[in-house]
C-alpha positions in Angstrom: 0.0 0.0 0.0 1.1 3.5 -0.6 1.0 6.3 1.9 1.2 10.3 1.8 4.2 11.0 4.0 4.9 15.1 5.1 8.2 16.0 6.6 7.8 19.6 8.5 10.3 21.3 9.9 8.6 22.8 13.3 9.7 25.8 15.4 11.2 27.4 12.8 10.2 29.5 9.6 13.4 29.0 8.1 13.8 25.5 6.6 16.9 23.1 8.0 15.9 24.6 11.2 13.7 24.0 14.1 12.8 20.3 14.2 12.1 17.4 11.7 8.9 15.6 12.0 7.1 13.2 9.4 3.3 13.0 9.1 1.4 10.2 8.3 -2.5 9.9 8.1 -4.1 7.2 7.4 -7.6 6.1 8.0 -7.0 3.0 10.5 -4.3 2.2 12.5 -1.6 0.2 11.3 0.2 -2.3 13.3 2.3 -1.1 16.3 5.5 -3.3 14.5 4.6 -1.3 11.0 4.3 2.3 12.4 7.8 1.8 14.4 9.3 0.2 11.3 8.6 3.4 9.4 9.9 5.8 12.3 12.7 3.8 12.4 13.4 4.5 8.2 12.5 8.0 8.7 15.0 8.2 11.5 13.5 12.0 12.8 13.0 12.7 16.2 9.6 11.7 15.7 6.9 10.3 13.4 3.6 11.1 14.0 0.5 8.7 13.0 -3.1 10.2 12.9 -6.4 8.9 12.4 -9.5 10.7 12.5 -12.4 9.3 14.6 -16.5 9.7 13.5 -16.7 13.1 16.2 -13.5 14.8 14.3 -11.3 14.6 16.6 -7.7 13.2 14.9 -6.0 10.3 17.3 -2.0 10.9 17.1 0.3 8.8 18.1 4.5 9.9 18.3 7.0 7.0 17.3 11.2 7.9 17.6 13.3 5.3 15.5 13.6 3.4 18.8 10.1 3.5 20.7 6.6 5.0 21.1 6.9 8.3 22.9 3.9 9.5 25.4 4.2 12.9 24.0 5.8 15.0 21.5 5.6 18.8 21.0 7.0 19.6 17.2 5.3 16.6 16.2 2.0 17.4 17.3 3.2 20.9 15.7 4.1 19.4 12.3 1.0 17.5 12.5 -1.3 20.6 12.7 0.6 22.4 9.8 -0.5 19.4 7.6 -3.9 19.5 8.2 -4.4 23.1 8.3 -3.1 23.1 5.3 -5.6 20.0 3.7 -8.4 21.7 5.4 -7.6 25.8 5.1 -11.5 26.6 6.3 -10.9 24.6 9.7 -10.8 27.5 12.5 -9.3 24.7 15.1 -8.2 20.8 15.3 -8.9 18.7 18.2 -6.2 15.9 18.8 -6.8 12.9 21.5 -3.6 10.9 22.7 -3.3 8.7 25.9 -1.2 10.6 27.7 -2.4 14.1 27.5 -5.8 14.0 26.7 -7.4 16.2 24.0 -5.6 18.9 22.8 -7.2 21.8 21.0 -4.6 23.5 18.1 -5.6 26.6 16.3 -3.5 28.6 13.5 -3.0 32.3 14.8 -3.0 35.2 12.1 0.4 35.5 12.2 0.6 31.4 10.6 1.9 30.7 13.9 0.1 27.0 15.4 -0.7 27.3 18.8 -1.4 24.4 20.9 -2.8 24.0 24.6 -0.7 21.2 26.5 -1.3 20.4 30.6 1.5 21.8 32.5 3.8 19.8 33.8 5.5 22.0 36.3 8.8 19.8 37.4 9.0 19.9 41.5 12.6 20.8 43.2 15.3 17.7 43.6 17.1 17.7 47.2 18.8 14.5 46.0 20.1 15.0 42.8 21.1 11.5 41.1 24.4 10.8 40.9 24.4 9.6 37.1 23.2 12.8 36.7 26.4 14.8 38.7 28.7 11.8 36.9 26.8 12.7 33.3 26.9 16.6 32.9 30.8 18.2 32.8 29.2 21.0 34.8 28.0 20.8 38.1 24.0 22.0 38.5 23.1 25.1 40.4 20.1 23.5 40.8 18.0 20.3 39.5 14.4 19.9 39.5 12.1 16.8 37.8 8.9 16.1 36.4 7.5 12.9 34.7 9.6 13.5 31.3 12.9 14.8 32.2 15.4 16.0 35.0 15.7 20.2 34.6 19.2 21.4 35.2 19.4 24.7 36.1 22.4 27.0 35.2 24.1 30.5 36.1 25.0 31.7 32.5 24.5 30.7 28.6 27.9 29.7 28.2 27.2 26.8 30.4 24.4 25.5 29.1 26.2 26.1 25.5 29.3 24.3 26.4 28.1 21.5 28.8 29.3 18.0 27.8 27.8 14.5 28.7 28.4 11.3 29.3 25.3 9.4 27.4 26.0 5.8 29.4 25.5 8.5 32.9 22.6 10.0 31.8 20.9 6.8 30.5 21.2 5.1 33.8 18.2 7.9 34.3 15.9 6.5 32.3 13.1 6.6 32.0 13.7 10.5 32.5 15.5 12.7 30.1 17.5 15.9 30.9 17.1 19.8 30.4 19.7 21.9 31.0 18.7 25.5 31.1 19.5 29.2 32.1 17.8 32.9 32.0 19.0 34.5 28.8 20.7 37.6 29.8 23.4 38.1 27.0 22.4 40.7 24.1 23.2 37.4 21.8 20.1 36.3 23.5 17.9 39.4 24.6 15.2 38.0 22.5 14.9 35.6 25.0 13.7 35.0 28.0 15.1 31.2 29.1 17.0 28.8 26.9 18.2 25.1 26.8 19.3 22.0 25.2 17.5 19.0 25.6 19.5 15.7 25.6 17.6 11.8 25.3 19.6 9.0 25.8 17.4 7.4 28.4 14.6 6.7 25.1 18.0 5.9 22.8 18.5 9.8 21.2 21.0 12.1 21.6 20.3 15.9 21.4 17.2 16.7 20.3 16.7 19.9 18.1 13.8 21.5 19.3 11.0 19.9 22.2 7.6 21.4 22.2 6.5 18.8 25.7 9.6 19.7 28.1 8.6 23.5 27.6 5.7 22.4 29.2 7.6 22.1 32.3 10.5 24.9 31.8 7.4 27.6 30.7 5.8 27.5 34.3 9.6 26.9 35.7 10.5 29.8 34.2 7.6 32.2 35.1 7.7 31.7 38.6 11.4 32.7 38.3 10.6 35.6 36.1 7.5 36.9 37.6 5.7 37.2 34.2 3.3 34.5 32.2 4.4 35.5 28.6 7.9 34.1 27.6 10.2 33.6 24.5 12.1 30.4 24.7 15.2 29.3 22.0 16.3 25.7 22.0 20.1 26.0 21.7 21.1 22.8 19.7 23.1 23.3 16.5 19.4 23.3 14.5 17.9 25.9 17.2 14.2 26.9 17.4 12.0 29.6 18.9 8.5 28.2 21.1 6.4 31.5 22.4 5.1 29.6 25.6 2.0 31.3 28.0 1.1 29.6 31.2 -2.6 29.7 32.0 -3.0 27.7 35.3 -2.6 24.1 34.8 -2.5 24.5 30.9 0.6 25.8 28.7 0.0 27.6 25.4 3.1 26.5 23.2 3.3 28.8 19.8 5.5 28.2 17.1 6.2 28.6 12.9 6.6 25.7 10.8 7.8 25.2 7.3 7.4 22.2 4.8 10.2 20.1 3.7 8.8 16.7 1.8 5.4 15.4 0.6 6.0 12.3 -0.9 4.9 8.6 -0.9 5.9 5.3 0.7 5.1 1.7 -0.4 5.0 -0.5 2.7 2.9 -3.8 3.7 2.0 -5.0 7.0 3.8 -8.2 7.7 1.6 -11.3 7.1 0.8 -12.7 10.6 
């Protein structure tokens, strides 16, 4: 069988930016072994499967090469792009996954897509991990956690720029990732109000480019800091990618551009049983 297949870079309005993710729509699901053969072909962060239900409301599901993933930001981003652009007359799109519930996306007038996540506000760590001290070259100022990820907290940009790690450390973590992140204070980043890098090894990654679902947690991090609800955040990884992030209580309005890449087809069959 032949599928449509859309690779969107998200976070960015400048293609080879932002973040990678493939679309793929179909109208059941495929097998679990089928839709993690394809992500691991792709090899993007992510590769997101859709099917819409009878009440319009578009199931997603997020596969890395290596394994499903509970939730994924740019791919839910990439995702919306795609079918905005099908459907141009659609004011909003409702997606339903496991994890998060239903999420309600809507295209602003500036193009940007803006999607309503659950915040996921990460809780301060007394007892910070040791594979995380052995794992990061420089030592936190502070580390706080949530379900996804451990947050490292640094005093400057040049730290979280420079930091190295040790991937066997940090996967001894799993299944939590790490963030390492700082105020943005330089005029390189006065745009800015935070930024980070975001590093995987505990699902099998390494640095991921841009991550729509940890800025669920470093948004409402970040405005308690700050004092202020409105922020500007730039993932620092070699792609880099700018996420306009509101908190609104227990929900966390992440904004971002996206550009197309690919449309194209792939010929696959399930395997017989």
């Amino acid at each position: 069988m032949q599928l449509e297949i859309n690779v969107v870079d998200a976070f960015t309005d400048i293609i080879f930016k932002g973040n990678s993710a493939a679309v793929i729509i179909t109208e059941n699901w495929l097998s679990d072994d089928l839709m993690q053969s394809i992500a691991f072909e792709n090899n993007l962060s992510e590769t997101a499967f859709i099917v819409l239900d009878d009440d319009g409301i578009y199931h997603i599901r997020w596969f890395s090469p290596f394994t499903e993933i509970a939730f994924c930001g740019h791919a839910t981003l990439a995702s919306a792009f795609v079918l905005f652009k099908k459907n141009p007359n659609v004011e909003f799109i409702k997606f339903s996954a496991e994890a998060v519930g239903i999420l309600t996306i809507v295209q602003t007038e500036a193009g940007k897509i803006q999607m309503d996540f659950p915040n996921t506000k990460p809780e301060r760590v007394d007892d910070i991990p040791s594979s995380l001290l052995a794992g990061l070259s420089i030592v936190p100022v502070e580390v706080y956690k949530n379900t996804q990820a451990y947050f490292v907290i640094y005093d400057s940009e040049s730290d979280v720029l420079t930091v190295e790690r040790d991937n066997e450390q940090l996967k001894q973590l799993a299944p939590l990732n790490v963030v390492v992140t700082c105020q943005a204070k330089s005029a390189d980043y006065k745009k800015y109000d935070f930024i980070s890098r975001y590093f995987w090894p505990a699902n099998g990654g390494d640095e991921d480019p841009v991550t729509g679902s940890v800025h669920t947690g470093l948004a409402p991090l970040w405005a308690e800091r700050l004092g202020k609800n409105n922020l500007v955040a730039y993932q620092a990884s070699r792609r880099g990618g700018v996420l306009d992030c509101t908190v609104a209580g227990d929900r966390v309005i992440i904004s971002g551009h996206a550009v197309q890449y690919m449309t194209g087809f792939i010929t696959v069959e399930e395997p017989l049983v």
